[in-house]
N, C-alpha and C positions, 0 to 999 in steps of 0.2 A: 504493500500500500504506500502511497505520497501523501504522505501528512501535510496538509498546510492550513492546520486548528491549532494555531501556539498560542492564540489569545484568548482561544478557550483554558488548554492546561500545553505544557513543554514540558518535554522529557526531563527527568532528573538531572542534575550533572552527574558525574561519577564520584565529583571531591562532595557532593553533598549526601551522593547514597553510600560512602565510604564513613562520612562524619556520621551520619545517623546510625551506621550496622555497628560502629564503634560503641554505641550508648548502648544497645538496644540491650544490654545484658549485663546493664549496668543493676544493681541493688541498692535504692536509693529515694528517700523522697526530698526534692530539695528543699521543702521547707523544715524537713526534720534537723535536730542538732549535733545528732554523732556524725562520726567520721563520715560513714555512708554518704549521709543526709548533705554533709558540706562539700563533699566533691561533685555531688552534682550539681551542688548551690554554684560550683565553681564555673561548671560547666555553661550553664545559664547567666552568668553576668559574665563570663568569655565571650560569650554567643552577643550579648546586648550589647558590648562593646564593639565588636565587629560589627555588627548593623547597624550602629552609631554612628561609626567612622563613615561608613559609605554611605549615611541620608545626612552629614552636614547635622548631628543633633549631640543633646547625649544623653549617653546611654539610662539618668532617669527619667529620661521622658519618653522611655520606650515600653508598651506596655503591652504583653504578648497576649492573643486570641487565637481563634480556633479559625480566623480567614478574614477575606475582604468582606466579606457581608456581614458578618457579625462585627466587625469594625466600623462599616457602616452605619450600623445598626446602634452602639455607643456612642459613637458620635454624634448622631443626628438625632435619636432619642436625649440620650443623655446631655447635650449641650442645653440643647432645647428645654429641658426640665430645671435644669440649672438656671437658664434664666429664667424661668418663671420663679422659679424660689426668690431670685434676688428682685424678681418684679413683676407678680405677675398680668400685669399692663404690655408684657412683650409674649407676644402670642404670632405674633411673622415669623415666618421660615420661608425662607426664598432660595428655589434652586432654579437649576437651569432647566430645558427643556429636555435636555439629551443625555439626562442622569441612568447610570445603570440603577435599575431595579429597586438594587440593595437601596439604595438613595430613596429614590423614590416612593417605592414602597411604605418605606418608614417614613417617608411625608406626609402620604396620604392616612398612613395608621393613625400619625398625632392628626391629623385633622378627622378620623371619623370616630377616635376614642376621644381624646384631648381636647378637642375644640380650636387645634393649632389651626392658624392662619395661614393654609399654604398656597407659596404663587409663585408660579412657573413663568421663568421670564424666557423669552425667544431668544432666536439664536439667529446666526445670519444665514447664506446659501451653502455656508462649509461645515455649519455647527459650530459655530462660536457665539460665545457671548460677548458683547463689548463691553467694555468698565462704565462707559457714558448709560448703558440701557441699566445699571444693576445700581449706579450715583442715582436716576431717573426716582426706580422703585425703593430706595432706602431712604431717600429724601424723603419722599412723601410723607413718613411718619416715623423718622429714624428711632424714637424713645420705644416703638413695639416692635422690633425687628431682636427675634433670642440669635437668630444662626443664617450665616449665608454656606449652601454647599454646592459645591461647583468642582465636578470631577478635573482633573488635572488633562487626560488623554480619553478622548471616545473609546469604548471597546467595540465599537462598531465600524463608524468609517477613521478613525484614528486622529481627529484630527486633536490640534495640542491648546488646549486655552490659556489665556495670557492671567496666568494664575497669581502668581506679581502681583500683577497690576488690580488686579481684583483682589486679591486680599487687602493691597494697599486703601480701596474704597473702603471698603467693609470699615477699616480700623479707621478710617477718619470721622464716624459714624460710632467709635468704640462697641462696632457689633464685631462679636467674634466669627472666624471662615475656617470650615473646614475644606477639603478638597480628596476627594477620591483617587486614589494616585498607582492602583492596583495595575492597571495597565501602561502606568510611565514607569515606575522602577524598573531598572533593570534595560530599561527599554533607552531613554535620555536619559540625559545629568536630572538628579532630582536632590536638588540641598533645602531642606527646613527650614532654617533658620536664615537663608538668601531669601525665598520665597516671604517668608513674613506669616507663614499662615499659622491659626494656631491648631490644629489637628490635621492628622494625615493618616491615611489605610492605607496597608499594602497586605500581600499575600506572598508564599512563599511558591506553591507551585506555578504560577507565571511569568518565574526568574528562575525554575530551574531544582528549587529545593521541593519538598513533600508535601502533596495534598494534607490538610486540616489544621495549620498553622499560619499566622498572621500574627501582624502587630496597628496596633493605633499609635502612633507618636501624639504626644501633648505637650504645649508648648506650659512654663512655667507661669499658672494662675487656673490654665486648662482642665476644669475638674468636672468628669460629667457625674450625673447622678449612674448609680453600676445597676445594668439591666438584669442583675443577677447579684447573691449574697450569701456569703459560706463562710468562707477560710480567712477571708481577708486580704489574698495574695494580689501582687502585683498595686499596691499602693491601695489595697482596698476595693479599686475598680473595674478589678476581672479576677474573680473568686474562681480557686480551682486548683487540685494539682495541675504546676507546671510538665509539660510534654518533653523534657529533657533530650531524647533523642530527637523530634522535632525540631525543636528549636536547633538542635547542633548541627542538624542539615539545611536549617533556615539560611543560618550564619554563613555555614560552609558556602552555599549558593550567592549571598549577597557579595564574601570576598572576590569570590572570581568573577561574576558580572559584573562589578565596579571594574576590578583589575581591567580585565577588558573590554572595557563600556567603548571608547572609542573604535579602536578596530573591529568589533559588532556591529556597530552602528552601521559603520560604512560598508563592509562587509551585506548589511541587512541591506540599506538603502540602494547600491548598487544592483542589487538580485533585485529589491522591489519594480525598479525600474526598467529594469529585462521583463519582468512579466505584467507589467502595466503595458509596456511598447508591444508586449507578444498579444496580451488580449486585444487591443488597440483594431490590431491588425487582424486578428483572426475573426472579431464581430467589431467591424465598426462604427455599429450605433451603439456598442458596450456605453455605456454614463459612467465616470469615472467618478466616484463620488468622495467628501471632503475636501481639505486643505489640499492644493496639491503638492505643495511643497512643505507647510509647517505640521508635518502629519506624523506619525510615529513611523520607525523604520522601516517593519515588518509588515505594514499594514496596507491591502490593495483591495478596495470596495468598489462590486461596481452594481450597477443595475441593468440587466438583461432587457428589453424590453419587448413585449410579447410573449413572457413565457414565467413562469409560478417559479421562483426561488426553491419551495421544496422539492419543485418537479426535477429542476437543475441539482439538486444536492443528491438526489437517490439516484439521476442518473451517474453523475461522478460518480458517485460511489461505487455504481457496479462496473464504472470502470476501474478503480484503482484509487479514485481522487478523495482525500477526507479534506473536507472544508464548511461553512456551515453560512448560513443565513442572516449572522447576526449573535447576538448573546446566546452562547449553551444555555444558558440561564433560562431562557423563553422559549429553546425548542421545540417542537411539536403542537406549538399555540398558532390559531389560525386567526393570526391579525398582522396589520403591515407592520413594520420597524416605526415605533412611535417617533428613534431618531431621524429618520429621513422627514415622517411629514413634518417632522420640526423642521427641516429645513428645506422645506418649501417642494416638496416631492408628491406628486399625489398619489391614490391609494393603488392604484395600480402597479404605477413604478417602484410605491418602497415595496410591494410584495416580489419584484422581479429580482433582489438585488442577493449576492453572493458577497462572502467576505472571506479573503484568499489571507491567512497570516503568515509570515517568515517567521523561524525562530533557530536557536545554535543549532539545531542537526539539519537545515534548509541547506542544498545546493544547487545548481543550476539545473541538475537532472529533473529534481522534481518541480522546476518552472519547465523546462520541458516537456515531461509528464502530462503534464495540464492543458499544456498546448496542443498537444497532439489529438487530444480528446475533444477538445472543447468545442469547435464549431460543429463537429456531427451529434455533439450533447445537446449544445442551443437550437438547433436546426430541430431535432426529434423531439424539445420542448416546446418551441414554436406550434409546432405541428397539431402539437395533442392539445395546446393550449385556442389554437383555430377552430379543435372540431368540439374541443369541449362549450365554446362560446356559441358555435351556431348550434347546439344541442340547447343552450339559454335561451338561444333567441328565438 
């Protein structure tokens, strides 16, 4: 098969499935005090260190979870509750249009549990927000605004938001910004404390480390209310024995994609653009969708036109091609990509559209791969999608 789903999940590295088979038979709880107990304490603020260095933070404002949703999920909850404690007259929660799920979701939860005031601010033709459209919506009533969230990288069409620059509003407003950063690590430079924001998600299997581990960084004052309560670990606000082999394959993963964050990059972008030019060519009304240039490395979106996304994904498939629609997250749901009709797509086009990812085991063969298939895929989508519309009409 030709994988090209890394923004769904990416292979392990080997230095992270090395670091984690290393722990796994370890005898330890690291919250306990004997010996046991402290070397794996040991291990775990090794690990928080390492993934300190490489997000530009430190390491106590790294606070480990079970992924980007549940990171999510703290943050956006949690903020959110927090302000309300210190006021509850801030009942706004403003994110963008083209938030993953995880965001989202948990927006719309405070708003049908909570009573949270949530508003979805647009985006432009690429999926961006601009900082003038988010000054616009915070102005209007800056004293009820608890939380701005505003993903860092789409995990759809990739493109990258001017995250800066928006946290910058946020805090002249002293409303706190989180930013969903699950598909930028790993991916570009991602520094914390440059960006300004006061929370960030990341995950480990989308750089390479182990399904069911992530972290929230928090910036110092950043205290969400904890969506869960036990042990007390992790500063109180993610109860739980720590995952110690986890985490040590987290770490493992985050040193070497920092290490070589530049030469991936370019590495990725290069290939990306081999098979942007390939499909280009092979369907030329392919829609090339996103930034075209400030977009993440690996990431090539397009929209088919005249033919069902899922129809094109089962066809690839039984050819050899793994690629997906859009978020794994939303799979097998029969509605368009909310992020495209954000950005001005209509319902037809966001359902035609594929999303091709690069990631470290991508090479040009399997841009190849995909090429080779692809216009007798679109063609025999078209087709069934022709007979299945005069069958409507």
């Amino acid at each position: 098969m030709t994988y090209l789903d890394h923004a769904a999940t990416t292979p392990m590295l080997p230095e992270a499935v090395a670091a984690m088979t290393a722990e796994l038979g370890r005898v330890g709880n690291p919250s306990s005090l004997h010996g046991s107990g402290r070397a794996a304490r040991r291990v775990v603020e090794e690990s928080r260190e390492t993934i300190a260095a490489a997000l530009g933070c430190r390491p106590g404002e790294i606070i480990f979870t079970a992924g980007g949703t549940e990171s999510d999920n703290l943050a956006v909850k949690g903020l959110f509750w927090a302000g309300q404690a210190s006021d509850p007259a801030r009942r706004r929660l403003l994110i963008s249009a083209v938030e993953h799920h995880a965001v989202l979701d948990a927006a719309m939860w405070l708003a049908d549990r909570q009573d949270a005031q949530v508003e979805v601010l647009p985006v432009d033709e690429v999926g961006r927000l601009h900082p003038s459209t988010l000054r616009r919506a915070i102005s209007a009533d800056p004293a009820s605004v608890a939380l701005v969230s505003v993903m860092w990288a789409n995990n759809e069409v990739g493109t990258i938001q001017l995250v800066a620059e928006l946290a910058a509003v946020a805090h002249e407003f002293d409303v706190p910004f989180h930013t969903d950063a699950v598909q930028a690590v790993g991916a570009v430079p991602v520094e914390f404390a440059a960006a300004g924001v006061d929370a960030l998600s990341l995950t480990g299997h989308k750089l390479g480390g182990p399904m069911g581990i992530g972290g929230l960084v928090l910036a110092r004052g950043s205290v969400p209310v904890p969506l869960r309560h036990g042990g007390g670990q992790e500063n109180d606000v993610h109860s739980g024995t720590l995952d110690t082999p986890a985490i040590a394959g987290f770490a493992a993963a985050m040193e070497v994609v920092a290490r070589r964050l530049p030469a991936t990059r370019a590495a990725l972008s290069s290939l990306r653009e081999e098979l942007v030019a390939g499909v280009r060519a092979a369907v030329p009304d392919a829609i090339h969708n996103g930034d075209p240039v400030n977009r993440l490395p690996g990431n090539a979106h397009f929209s088919f036109p005249g033919c069902e996304g899922d129809s094109l994904l089962m066809l690839l498939d039984a050819r050899g091609i793994e690629c997906s629609t859009g978020s794994a997250c939303s799979a097998g749901v029969a509605r368009p990509s909310h992020v495209l009709l954000a950005m001005g797509a209509d319902e037809e086009t966001a359902r035609s559209s594929l999303r091709f990812s690069l990631g470290h085991t991508s090479t040009a063969a399997d841009v190849a791969d995909l090429l080779a298939v692809l216009p007798p895929v679109v063609d025999r989508a078209r087709r069934a999608g022709a007979v299945a519309a005069g069958r409507r009409g």
